[in-house]
Short mmCIF file of the C-alpha atoms (twelve columns), coordinates in Angstrom:
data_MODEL
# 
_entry.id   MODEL 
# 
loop_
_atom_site.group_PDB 
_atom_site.id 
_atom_site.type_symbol 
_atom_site.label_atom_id 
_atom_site.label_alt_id 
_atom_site.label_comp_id 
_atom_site.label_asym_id 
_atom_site.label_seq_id 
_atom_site.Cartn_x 
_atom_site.Cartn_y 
_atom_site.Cartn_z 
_atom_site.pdbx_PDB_model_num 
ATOM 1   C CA . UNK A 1   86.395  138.984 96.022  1 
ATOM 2   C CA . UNK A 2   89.322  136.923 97.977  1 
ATOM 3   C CA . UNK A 3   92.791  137.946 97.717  1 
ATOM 4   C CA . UNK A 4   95.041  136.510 96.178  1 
ATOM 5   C CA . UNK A 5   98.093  135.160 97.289  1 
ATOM 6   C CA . UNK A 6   101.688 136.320 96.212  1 
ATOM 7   C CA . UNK A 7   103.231 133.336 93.853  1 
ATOM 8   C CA . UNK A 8   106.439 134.316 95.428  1 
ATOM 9   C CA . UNK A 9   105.511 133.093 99.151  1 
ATOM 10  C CA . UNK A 10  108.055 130.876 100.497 1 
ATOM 11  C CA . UNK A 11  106.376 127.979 101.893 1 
ATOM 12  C CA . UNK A 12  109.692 125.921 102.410 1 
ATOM 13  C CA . UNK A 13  111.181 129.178 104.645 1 
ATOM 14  C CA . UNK A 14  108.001 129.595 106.815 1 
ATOM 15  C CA . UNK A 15  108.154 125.586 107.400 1 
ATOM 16  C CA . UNK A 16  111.679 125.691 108.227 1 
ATOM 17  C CA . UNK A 17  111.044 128.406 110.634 1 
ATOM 18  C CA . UNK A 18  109.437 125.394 113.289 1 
ATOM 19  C CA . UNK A 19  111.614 122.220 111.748 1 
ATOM 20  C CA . UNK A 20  115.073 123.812 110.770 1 
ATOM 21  C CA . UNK A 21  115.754 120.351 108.725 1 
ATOM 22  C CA . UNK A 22  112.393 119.882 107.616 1 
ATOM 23  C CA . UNK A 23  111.857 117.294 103.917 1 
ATOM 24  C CA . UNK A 24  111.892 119.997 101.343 1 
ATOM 25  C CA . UNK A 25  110.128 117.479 99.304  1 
ATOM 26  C CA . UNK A 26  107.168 116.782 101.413 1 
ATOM 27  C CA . UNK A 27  106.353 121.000 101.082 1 
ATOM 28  C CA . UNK A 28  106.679 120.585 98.066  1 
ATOM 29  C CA . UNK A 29  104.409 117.214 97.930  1 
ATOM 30  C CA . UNK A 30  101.696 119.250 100.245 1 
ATOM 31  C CA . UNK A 31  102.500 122.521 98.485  1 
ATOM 32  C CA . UNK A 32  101.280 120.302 95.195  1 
ATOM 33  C CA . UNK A 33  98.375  118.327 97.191  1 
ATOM 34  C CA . UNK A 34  96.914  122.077 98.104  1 
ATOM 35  C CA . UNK A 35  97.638  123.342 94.804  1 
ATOM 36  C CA . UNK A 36  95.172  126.092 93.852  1 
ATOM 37  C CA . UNK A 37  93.982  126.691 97.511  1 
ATOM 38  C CA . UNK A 38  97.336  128.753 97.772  1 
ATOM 39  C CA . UNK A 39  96.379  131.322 95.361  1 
ATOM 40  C CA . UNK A 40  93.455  132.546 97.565  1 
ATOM 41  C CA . UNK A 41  95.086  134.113 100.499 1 
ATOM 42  C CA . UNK A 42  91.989  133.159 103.143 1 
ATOM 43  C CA . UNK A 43  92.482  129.478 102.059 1 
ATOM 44  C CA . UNK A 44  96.408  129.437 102.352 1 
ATOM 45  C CA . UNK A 45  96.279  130.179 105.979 1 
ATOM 46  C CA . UNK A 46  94.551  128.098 108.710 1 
ATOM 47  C CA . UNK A 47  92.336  130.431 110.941 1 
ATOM 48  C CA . UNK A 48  92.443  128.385 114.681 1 
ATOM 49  C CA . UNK A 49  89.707  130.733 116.315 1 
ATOM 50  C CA . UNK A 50  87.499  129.006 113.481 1 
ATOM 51  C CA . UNK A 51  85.714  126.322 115.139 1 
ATOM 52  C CA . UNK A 52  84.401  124.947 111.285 1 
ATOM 53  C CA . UNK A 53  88.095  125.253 109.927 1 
ATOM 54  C CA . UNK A 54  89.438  123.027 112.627 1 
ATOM 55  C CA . UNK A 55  86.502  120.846 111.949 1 
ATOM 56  C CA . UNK A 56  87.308  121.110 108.349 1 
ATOM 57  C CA . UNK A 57  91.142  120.333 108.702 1 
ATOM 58  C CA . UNK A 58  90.433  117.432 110.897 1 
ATOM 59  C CA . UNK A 59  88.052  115.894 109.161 1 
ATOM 60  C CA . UNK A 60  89.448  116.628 105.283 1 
ATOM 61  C CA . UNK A 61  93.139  116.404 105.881 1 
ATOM 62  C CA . UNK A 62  93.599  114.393 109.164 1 
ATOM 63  C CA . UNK A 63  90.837  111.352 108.786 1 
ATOM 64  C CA . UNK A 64  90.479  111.462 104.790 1 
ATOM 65  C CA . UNK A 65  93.885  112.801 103.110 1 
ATOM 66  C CA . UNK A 66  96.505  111.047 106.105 1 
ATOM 67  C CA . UNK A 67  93.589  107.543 107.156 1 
ATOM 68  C CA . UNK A 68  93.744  108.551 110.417 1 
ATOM 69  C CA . UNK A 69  91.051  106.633 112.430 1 
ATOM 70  C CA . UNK A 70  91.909  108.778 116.001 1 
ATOM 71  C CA . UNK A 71  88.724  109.854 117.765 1 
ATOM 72  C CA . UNK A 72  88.053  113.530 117.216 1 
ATOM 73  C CA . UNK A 73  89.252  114.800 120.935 1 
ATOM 74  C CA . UNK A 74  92.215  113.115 119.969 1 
ATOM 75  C CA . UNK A 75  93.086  114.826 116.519 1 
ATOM 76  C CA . UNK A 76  91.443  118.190 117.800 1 
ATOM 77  C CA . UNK A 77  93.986  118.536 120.712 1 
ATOM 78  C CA . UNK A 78  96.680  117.581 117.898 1 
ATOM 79  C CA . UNK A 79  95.315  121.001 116.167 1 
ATOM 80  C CA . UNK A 80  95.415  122.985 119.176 1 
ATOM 81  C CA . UNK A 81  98.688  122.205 119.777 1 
ATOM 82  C CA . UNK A 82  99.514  123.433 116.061 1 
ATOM 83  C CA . UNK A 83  97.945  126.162 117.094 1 
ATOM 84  C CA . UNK A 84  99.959  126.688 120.020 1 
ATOM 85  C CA . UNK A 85  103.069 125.919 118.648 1 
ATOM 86  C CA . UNK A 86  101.859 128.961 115.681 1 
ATOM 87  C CA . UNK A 87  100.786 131.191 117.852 1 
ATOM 88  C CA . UNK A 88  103.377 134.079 117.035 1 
ATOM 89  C CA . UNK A 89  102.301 134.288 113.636 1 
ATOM 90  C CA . UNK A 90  99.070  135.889 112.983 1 
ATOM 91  C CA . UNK A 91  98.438  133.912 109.969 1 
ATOM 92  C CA . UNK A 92  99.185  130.931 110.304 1 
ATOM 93  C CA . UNK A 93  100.223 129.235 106.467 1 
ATOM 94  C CA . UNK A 94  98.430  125.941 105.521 1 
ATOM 95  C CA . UNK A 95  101.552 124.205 104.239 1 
ATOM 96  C CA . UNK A 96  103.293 124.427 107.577 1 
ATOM 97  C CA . UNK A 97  100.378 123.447 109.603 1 
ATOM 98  C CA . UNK A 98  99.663  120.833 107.602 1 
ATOM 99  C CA . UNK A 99  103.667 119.458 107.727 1 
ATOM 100 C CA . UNK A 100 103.680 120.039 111.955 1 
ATOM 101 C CA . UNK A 101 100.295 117.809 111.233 1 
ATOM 102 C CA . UNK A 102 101.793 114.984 108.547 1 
ATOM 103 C CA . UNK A 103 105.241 115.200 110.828 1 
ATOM 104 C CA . UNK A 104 103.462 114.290 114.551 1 
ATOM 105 C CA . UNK A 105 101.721 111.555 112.527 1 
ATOM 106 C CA . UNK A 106 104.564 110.339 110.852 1 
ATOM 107 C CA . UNK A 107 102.666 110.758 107.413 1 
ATOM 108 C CA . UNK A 108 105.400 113.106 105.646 1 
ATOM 109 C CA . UNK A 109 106.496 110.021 103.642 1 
ATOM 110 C CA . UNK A 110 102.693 110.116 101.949 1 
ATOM 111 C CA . UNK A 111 103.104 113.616 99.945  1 
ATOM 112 C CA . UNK A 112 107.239 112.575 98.587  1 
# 
């Protein structure tokens, strides 16, 4: 059975940890647009040695949830360097890759 996620993460802290003045309302608006994917730990965190979850967050949240029409070298190099810029933290948490994602697109405005 998964694990389940603490209710008391702060999402808005770990986010702020890579863009001091980041939108607190865009976490919140991708904190809401993940919604119960949170409370399952292994879904709240992005696992970059996955080949199939890179796949999966290019293809679900880059070309469906932000319309980006890039070419899939394109938006996987954009993931790797997520990755890269993560790569202290062991888990890496959704939200914040998904706002270092929104932010490089300029898509932030889409989830306030």
């Amino acid at each position: 059975m998964a694990q389940q996620a603490t209710m008391s993460h702060d999402w808005t802290a770990n986010v702020k940890k890579y863009v001091p003045h980041a939108n607190d309302a865009a976490i919140s608006g991708i904190v809401r647009h993940l919604g119960v994917a949170l409370k399952n730990t292994d879904a709240s965190f992005v696992a970059c040695n996955d080949k199939a979850e890179r796949d999966r967050v290019r293809d679900s949240f880059l070309k469906k949830k932000l319309g980006l029409a890039a070419n899939d070298g394109d938006l996987d190099r954009a993931i790797t360097d997520v990755c890269q810029q993560m790569h202290a933290e062991r888990d890496k948490p959704r939200v914040t890759f998904y706002y270092l994602l929104a932010e490089k697109y300029g898509k932030l405005s889409m989830f306030t």
